[in-house]
C-alpha positions, 0 to 999 in steps of 0.5 A: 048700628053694628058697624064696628071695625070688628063686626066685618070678623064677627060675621066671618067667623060666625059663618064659617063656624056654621058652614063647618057645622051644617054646611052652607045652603041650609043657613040663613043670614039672620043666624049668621048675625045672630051667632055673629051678634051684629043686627042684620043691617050690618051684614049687607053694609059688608057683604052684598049676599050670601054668596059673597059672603062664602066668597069671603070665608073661602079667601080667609081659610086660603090665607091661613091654610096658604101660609101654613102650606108656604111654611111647611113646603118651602122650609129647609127639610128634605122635599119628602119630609116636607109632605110628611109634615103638610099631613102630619099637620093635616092630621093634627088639625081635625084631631084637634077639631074632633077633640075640641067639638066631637065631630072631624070638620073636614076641609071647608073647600072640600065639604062646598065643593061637594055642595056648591060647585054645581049651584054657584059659577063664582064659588066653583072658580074660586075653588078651582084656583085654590086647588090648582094652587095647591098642586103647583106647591105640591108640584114645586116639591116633587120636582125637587125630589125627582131631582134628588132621585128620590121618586120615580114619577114621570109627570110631577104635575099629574103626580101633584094632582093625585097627591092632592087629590088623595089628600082631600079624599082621605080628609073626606073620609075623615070626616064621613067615619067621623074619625080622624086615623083615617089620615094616618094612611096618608103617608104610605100611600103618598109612597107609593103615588111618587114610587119613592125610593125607600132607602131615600125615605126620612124618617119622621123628626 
């Protein structure tokens, strides 16, 4: 019947393929499970519909991105050049992506945002959570180079927010040139957000 331990993982990754690739209203569930390679049946022995099953692919891509995030922010590196890695990394991952498939992915929770925020109430909370998520690990290391001195920002929350928020913008960017140097700009203008003090600045490792 399809109803393997692995088929739950097939849809997931088939659909999140397809969202990356032709974003998620225009699919349906019978491609899904056929890119996936499971019978339809299999999909709502999983997933009551479409939209949970979107919720599903936005939990997966948060637990990676989560712990990629925790990895770099958290580590023993000096508070700005943990930023500088978050985009370094950032950067090298839709490289990556636009090497492998010769278009730049962008971010899945930027690319539904614009796509579903109007049209699904549950979609759109989690999405919220996931940024605000975001700006408080952003939050933890500015507040952490403001005491080191290091910027001059008066509120690290809004000064977190706008990191984010230029983050996403750049990746959007990214993704409408189909060209992933747009992210290049990423550190200097995060500069110039914190009003860094230069002489403070690490240099990339």
């Amino acid at each position: 019947m399809g109803r393997t331990s692995d088929a739950r993982e097939k849809i997931l990754g088939a659909a999140h393929s397809l969202i990356e690739l032709r974003g998620y209203s225009a699919l349906g569930v019978a491609e899904i499970c056929r890119t996936a390679g499971v019978p339809k049946g299999s999909f709502y022995y999983f997933f009551e519909s479409k939209e949970a099953l979107a919720l599903a692919v936005i939990d997966d891509q948060w637990a990676t991105q989560r712990s990629d995030w925790t990895r770099v922010l958290k580590s023993d590196a000096q508070p700005l050049q943990r930023l500088r890695q978050l985009f370094e990394e950032t950067e090298a991952e839709q490289l990556a992506g636009q090497q492998n498939c010769g278009t730049v992915s962008g971010c899945l929770f930027g690319n539904l945002t614009l796509e579903m925020s109007n049209q699904t109430e549950a979609v759109r909370t989690r999405l919220q959570e996931i940024f605000d998520a975001q700006v408080d690990m952003v939050d933890t290391v500015i507040t952490e180079a403001l005491a080191r001195g290091e910027v001059t920002v008066s509120d690290t929350r809004a000064a977190a927010r706008s990191v984010v928020a230029q983050l996403e913008g750049q990746v959007l960017f990214a993704k409408l040139y189909n060209n992933a140097s747009q992210l290049g700009a990423l550190w200097t203008n995060c500069l110039a957000l914190l009003g860094a003090d230069s002489p403070h600045v690490p240099t990339a490792a």
